[in-house]
C-alpha positions as YAML, in Angstrom:
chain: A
units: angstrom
residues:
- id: 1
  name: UNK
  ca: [24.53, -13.31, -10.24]
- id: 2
  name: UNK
  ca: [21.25, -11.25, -9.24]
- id: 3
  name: UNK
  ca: [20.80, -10.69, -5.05]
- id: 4
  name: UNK
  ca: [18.11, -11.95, -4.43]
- id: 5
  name: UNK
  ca: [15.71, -11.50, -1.41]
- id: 6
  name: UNK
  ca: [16.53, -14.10, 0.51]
- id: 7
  name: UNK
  ca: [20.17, -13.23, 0.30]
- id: 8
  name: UNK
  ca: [19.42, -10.00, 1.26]
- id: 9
  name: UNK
  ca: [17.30, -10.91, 4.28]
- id: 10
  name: UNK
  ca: [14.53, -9.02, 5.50]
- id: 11
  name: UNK
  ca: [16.29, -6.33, 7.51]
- id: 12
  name: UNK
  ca: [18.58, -5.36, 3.99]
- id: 13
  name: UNK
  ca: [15.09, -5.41, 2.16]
- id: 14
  name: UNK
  ca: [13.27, -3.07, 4.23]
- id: 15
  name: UNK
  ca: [16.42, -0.86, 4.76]
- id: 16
  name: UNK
  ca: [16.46, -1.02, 0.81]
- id: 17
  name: UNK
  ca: [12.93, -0.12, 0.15]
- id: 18
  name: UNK
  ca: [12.19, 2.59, 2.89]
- id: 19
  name: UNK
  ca: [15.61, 4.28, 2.09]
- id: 20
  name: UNK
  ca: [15.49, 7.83, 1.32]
- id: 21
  name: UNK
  ca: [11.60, 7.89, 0.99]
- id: 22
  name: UNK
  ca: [9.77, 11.02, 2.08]
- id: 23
  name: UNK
  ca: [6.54, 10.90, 4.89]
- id: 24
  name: UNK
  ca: [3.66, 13.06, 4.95]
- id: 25
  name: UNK
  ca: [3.05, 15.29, 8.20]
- id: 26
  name: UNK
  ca: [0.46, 12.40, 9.37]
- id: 27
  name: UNK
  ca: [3.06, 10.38, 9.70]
- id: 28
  name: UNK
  ca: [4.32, 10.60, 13.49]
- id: 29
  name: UNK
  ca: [7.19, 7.90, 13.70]
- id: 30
  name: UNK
  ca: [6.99, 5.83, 10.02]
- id: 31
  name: UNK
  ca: [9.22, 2.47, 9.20]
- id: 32
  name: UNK
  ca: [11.53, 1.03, 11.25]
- id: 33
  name: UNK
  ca: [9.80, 0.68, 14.75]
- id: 34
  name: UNK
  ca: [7.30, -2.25, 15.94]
- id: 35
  name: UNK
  ca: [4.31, -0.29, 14.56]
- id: 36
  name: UNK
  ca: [4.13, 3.69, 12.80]
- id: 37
  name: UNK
  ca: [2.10, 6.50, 14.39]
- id: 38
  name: UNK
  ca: [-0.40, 8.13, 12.47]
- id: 39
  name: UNK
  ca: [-2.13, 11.33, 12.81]
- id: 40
  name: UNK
  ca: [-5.53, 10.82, 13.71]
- id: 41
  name: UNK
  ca: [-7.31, 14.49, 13.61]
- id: 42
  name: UNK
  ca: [-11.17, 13.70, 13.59]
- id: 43
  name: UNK
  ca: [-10.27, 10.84, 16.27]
- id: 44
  name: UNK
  ca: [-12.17, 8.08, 13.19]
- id: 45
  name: UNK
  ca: [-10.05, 6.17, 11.09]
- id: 46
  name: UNK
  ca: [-10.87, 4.54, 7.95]
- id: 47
  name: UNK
  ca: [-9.02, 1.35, 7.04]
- id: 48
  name: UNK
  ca: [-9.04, -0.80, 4.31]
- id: 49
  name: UNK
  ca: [-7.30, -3.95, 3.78]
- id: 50
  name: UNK
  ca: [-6.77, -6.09, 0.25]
- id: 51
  name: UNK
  ca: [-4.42, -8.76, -0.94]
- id: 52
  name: UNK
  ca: [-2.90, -9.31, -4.68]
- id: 53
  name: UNK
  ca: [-1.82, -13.25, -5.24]
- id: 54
  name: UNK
  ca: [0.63, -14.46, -7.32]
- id: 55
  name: UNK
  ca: [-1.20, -16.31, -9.78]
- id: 56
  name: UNK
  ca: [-5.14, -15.10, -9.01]
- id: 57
  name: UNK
  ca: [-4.49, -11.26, -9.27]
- id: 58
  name: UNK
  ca: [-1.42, -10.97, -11.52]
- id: 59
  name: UNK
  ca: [0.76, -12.85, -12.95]
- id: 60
  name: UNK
  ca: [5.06, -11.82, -13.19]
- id: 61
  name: UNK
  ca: [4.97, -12.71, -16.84]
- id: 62
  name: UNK
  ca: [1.76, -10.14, -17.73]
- id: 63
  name: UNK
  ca: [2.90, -7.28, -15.44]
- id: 64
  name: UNK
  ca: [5.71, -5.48, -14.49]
- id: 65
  name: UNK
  ca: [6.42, -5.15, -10.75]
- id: 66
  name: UNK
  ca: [5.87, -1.57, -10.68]
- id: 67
  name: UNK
  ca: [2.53, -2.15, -12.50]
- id: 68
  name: UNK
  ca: [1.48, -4.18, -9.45]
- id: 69
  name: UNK
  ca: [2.82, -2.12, -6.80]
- id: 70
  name: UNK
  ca: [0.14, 0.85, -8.90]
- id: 71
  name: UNK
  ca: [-2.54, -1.48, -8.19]
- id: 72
  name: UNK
  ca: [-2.32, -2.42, -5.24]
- id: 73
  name: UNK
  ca: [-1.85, 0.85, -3.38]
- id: 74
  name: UNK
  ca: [-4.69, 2.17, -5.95]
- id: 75
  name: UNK
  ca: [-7.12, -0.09, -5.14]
- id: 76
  name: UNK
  ca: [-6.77, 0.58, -1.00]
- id: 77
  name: UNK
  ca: [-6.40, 4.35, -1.40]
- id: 78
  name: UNK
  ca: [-9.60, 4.32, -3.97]
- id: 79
  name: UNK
  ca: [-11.42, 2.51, -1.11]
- id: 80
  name: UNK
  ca: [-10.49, 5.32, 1.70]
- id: 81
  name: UNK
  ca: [-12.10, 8.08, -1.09]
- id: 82
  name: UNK
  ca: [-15.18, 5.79, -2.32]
- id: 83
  name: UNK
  ca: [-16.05, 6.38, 2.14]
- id: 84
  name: UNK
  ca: [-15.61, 9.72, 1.89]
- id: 85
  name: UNK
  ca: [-12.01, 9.92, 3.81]
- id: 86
  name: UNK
  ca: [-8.79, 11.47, 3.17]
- id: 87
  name: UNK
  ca: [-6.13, 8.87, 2.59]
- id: 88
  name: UNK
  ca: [-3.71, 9.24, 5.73]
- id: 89
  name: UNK
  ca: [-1.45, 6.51, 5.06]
- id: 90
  name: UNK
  ca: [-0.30, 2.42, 3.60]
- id: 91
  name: UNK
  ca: [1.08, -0.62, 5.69]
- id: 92
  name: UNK
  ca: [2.35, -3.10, 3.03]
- id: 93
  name: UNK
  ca: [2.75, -6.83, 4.06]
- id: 94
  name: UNK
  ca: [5.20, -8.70, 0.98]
- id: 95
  name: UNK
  ca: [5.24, -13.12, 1.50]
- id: 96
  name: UNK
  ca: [7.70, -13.87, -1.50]
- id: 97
  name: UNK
  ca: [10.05, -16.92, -2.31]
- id: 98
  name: UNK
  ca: [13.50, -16.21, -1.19]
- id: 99
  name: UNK
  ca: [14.63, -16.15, -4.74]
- id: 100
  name: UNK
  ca: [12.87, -13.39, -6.08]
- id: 101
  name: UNK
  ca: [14.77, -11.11, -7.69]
- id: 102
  name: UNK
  ca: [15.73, -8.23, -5.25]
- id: 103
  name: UNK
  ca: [15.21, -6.05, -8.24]
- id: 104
  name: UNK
  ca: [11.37, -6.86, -8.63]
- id: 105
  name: UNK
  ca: [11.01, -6.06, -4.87]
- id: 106
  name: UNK
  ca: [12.83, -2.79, -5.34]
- id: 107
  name: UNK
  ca: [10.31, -2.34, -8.74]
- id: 108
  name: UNK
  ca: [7.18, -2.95, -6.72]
- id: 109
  name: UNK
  ca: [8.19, -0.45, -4.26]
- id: 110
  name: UNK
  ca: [8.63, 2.12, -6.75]
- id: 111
  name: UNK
  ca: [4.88, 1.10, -7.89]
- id: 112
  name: UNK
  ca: [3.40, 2.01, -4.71]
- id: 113
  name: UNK
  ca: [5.41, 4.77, -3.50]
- id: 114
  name: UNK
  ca: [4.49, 6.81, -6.92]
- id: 115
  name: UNK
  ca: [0.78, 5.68, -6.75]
- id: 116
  name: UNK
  ca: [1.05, 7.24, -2.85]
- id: 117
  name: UNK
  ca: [2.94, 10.53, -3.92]
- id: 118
  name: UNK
  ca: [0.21, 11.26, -6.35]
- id: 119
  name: UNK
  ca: [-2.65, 11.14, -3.64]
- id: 120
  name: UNK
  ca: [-0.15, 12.87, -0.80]
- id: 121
  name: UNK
  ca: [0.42, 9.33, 1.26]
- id: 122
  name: UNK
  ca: [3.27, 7.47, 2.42]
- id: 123
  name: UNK
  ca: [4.07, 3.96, 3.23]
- id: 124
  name: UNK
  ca: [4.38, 4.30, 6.82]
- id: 125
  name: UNK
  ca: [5.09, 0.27, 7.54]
- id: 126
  name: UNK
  ca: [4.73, -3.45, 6.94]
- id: 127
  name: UNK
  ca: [5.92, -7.12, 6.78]
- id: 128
  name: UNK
  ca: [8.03, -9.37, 4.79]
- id: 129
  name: UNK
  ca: [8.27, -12.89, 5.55]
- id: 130
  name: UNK
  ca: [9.50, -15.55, 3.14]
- id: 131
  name: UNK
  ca: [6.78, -17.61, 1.21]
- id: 132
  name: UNK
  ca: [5.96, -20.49, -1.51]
- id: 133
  name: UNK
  ca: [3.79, -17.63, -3.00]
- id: 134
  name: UNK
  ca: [4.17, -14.18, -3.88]
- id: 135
  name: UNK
  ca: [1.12, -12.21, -1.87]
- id: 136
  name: UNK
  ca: [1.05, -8.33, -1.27]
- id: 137
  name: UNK
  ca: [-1.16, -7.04, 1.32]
- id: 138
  name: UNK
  ca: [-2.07, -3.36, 1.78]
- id: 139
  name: UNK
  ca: [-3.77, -1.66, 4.34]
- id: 140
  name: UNK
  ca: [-4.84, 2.08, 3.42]
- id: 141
  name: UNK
  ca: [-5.78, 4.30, 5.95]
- id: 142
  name: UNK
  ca: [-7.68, 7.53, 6.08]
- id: 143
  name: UNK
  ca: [-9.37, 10.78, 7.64]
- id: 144
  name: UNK
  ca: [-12.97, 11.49, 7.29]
- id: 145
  name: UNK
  ca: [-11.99, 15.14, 8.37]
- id: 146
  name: UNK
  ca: [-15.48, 15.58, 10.07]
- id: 147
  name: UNK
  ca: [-17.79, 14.35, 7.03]
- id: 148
  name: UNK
  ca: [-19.88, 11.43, 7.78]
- id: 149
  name: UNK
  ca: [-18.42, 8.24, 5.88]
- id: 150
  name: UNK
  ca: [-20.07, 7.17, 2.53]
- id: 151
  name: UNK
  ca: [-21.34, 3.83, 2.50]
- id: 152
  name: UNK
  ca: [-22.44, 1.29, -0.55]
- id: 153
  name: UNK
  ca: [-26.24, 1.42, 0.94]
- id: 154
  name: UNK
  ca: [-26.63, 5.56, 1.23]
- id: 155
  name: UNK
  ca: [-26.73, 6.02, -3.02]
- id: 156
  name: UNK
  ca: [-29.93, 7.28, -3.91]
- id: 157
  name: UNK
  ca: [-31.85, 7.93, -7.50]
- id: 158
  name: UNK
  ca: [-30.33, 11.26, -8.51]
- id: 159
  name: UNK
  ca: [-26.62, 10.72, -6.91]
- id: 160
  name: UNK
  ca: [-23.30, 11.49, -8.87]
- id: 161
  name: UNK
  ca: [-21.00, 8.21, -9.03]
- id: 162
  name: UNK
  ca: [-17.28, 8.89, -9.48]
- id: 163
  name: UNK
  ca: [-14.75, 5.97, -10.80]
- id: 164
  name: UNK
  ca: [-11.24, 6.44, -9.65]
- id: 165
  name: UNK
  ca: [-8.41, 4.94, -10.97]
- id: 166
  name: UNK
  ca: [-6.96, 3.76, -13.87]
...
């Protein structure tokens, strides 16, 4: 038989996924305390915050876990760069049913933490609570390193627009 997470409990499931998993020097005091410490150099902080639902975002039987964990740490850290800002950092809040599959938990971590390597982030913190429906919630952070942040209403006539992201 398969562990699952509610077996596991949510102490063994964060121990499993933040095992062994490197910071970035923003990071200040990462998982395992009642909030992480980011770096904060040009005193503004960009954050973003978006949710993927079980059922209205993705579906288990169309995508792999670790496709979802891509997306949803893409789609916060491409929000940090669309303003302009550096991406500092993730907080990742996971609602499952206690018998997912520990494995698909594990998978989804190794979703985001690759999507974070490649822009130079870490997962710094989060929740898990047990739920009817799977939800992941990711809040990116970011730097605007002295640059004034870019906002939907300042594109003008003329402007390059960038797409990033698969």
């Amino acid at each position: 038989m398969s562990s699952t997470i509610g077996t596991l409990g949510e102490f063994g499931l964060i121990a499993r996924v933040t095992a062994n998993r490197p910071l970035t020097d923003d990071v200040l005091l990462g998982p395992g305390d009642d909030a992480a410490v980011v770096a904060a150099p040009d005193s503004r902080v960009v954050a973003t915050t978006d949710l993927l639902v079980e059922g209205r975002h993705f579906r288990r039987d169309w995508s792999s876990a670790r496709d979802v964990g891509h997306k949803a740490a893409a789609q916060n850290l491409a929000d940090v760069a669309a303003m302009g800002a550096r991406p500092t950092a993730l907080l990742v809040g996971f609602a499952a049913p206690a018998d997912l599959p520990t494995a698909w938990a594990e998978e989804l971590t190794e979703g985001l933490h690759a999507e974070c390597a490649a822009a130079g982030v870490a997962v710094v913190g989060g929740d898990v609570v047990s739920s009817d429906t799977l939800t992941i919630a990711v809040t990116a952070l970011g730097d605007l390193q002295g640059v004034s942040p870019v906002r939907r209403d300042g594109a003008r006539p003329g402007d390059l627009v960038a797409v990033v992201g698969d």
